[in-house]
C-alpha positions in Angstrom: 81.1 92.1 154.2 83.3 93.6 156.6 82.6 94.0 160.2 80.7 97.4 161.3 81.4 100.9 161.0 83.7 100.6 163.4 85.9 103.9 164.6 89.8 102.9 163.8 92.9 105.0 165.8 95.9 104.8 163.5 99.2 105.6 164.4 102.8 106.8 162.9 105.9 107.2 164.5 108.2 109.8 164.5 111.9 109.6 164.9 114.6 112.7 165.7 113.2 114.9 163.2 112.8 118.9 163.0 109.1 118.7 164.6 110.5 116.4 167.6 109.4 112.9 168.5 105.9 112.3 168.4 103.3 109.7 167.3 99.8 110.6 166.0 96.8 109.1 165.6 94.4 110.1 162.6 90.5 109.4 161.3 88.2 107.8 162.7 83.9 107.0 161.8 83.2 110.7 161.3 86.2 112.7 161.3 89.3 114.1 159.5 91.4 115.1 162.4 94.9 114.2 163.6 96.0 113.9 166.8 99.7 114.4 167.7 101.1 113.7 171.4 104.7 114.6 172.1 107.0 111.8 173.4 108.5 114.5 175.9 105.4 115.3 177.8 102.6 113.6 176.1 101.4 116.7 175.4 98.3 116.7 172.3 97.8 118.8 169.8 95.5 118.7 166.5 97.0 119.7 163.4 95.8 122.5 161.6 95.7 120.1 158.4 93.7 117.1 158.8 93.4 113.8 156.7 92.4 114.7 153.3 89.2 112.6 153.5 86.6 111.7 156.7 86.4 108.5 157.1 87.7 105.1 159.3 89.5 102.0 158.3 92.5 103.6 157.2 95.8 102.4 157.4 99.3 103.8 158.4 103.1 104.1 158.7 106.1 106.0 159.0 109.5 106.8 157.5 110.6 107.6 161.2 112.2 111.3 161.6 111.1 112.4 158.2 107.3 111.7 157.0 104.3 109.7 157.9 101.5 108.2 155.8 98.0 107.5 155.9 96.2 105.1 153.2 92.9 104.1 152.3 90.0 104.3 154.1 86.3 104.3 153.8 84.0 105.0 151.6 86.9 102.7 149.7 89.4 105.4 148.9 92.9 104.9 147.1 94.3 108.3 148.3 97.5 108.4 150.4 98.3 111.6 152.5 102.3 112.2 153.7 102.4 114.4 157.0 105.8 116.2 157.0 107.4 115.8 160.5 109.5 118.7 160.4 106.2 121.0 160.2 103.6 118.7 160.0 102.7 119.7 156.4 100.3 117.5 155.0 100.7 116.8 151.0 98.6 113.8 149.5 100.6 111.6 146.7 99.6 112.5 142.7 100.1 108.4 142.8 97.6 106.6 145.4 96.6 103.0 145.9 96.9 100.8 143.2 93.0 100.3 143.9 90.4 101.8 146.3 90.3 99.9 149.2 89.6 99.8 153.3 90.6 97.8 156.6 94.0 97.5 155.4 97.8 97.6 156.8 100.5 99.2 157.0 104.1 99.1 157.8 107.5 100.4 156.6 111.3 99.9 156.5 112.2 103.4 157.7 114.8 105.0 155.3 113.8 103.0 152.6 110.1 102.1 152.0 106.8 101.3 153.3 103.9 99.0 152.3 100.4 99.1 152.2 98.1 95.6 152.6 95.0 97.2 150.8 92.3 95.1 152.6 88.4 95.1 151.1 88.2 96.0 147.4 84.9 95.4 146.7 85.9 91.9 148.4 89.0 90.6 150.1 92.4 91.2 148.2 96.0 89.8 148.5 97.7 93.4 147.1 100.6 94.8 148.6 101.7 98.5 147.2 105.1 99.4 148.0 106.1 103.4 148.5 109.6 104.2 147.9 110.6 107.2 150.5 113.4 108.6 148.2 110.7 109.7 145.7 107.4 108.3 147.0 106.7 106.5 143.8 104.9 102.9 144.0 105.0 99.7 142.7 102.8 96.8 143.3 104.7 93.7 144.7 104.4 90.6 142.3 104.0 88.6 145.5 101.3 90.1 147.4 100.0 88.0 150.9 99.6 84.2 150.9 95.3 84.4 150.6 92.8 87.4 150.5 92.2 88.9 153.5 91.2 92.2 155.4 91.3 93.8 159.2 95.0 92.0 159.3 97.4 93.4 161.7 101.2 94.7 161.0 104.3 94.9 162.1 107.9 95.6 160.8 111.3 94.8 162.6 113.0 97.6 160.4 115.8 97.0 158.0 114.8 92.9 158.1 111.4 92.1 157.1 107.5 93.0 158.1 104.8 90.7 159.2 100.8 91.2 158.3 99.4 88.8 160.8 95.6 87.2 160.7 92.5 88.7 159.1 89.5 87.7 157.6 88.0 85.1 158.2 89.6 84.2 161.3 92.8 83.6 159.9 96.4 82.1 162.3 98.6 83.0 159.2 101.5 84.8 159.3 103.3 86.5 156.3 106.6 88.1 156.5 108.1 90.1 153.6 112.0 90.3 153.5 112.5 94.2 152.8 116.2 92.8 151.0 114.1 91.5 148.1 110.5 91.8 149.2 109.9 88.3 149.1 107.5 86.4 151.1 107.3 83.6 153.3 104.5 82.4 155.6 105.6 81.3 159.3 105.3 77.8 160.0 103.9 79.2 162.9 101.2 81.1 163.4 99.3 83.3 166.1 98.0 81.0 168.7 94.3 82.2 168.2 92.9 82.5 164.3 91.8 86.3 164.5 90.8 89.1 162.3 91.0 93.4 163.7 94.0 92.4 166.3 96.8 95.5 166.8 100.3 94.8 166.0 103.4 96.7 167.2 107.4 96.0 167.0 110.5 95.9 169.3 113.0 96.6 165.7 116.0 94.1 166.4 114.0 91.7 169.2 110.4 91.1 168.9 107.3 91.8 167.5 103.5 91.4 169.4 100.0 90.5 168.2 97.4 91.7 170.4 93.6 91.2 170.6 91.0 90.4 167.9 87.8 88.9 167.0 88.1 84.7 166.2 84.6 84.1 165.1 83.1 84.1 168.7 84.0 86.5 170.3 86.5 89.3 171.5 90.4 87.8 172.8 93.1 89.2 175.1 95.9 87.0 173.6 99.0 88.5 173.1 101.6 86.5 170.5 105.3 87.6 170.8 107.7 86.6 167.3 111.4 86.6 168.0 112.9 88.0 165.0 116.2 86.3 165.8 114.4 83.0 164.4 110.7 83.9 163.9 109.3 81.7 166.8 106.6 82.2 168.7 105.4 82.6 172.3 102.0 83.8 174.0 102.3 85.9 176.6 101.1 84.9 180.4 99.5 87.8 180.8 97.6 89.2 178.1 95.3 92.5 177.4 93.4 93.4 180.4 90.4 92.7 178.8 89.3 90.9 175.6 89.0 93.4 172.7 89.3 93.9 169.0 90.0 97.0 166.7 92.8 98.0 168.8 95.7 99.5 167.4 99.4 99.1 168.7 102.2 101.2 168.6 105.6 101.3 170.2 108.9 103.3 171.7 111.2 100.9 170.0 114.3 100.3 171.8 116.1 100.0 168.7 115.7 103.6 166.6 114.6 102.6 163.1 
């Protein structure tokens, strides 16, 4: 089963877009709400429109500078709500999930796509669903991850390929998808430390991170850095400040995606 009840902060990015740059976190263990802070000032607001279902364990991602979504969730949902970012309108897809599901992942190749890692379905699944931003319709990817697993983390250096990283049980595996032909291939490499619930976040065109998690025993601070140029990786000298896992990770890109 998975871990506890645990409250989950998930994040999407905004690019350029009528509403301005923003990032916002949404659900949680007993709530709807979304949180938006303003790049400019860090400023917070709560939308007016919240998720379309309480509940944690739900996974996100962005088309940056046009819409964010927010999939999944508990008690096992397959619903998928888009927040518009030039109003922060909140419609949720006529096509979900392929299958209920919780303690997934998300990530997307802004401009083109984003995919969903559905997690626990009544047990551990290898699904990816793929959303097409032109017309938000989905297909299922014949290739989904290399083994069943749930509480992975994510990450996408946009316009080249995403990564779901770890998971249940205690997984070092790395899968990256190439977004020219979604196909997959698993890193001769993994993270340093087999983990499950670790954050993931992406400098688009350098390097991706994998922070935290649980690896059986207890809570880690490790921090994994992926070159894109060539995949390889490095752990960082300096890690979290303190051992944790559940955390969520987001990032300022360098690179606008």
């Amino acid at each position: 089963m998975p871990l506890g009840a645990v409250k989950v902060g998930l994040f999407a990015a905004a690019g350029a877009g009528g509403g301005g740059s923003a990032g916002y976190f949404g659900g949680g263990t007993t709530t709807a709400a979304v949180d938006k802070f303003a790049f400019s000032d860090d400023s917070r607001t709560t939308l007016g429109t919240a998720l379309s279902l309480t509940g944690y364990g739900v996974a996100a991602m962005a088309n940056s500078g046009t819409a964010g979504y927010f999939g999944g969730g508990f008690a096992a949902t397959d619903r998928v709500d888009k927040f518009a970012f030039s109003d922060d309108s909140r419609t949720t897809l006529g096509t979900g999930l392929s299958s209920a599901g919780y303690y997934g992942a998300g990530l997307a190749n802004s401009g083109t796509a984003g995919y969903f890692a559905l997690g626990y379905v009544s047990g551990a699944v290898s699904t990816v669903n793929k959303f097409a931003f032109s017309d938000d319709s989905r297909t299922t990817l014949g290739t989904g991850l290399s083994s069943n697993r749930y509480l992975q983390g994510s990450m996408a250096n946009s316009g080249t390929a995403g990564y779901f990283g770890g998971g249940t049980a205690n997984l070092d595996t790395v899968d990256k998808f190439a977004f020219s032909d979604d196909s997959r291939s698993t890193l001769g490499t993994g993270l340093s430390v087999g983990r499950s619930a670790r954050g993931g976040m992406a400098n688009s065109g350098t390097a991706g991170y994998f922070g935290g998690g649980h690896d059986g025993t207890g809570a880690v601070s490790t921090v994994d850095k992926f070159a894109f140029s060539d995949d390889t990786r490095t752990t960082l000298g300096t890690g979290l400040s303190s051992s944790r896992y559940h955390g969520a990770g987001m990032a300022n890109s360098e690179t606008l995606a």
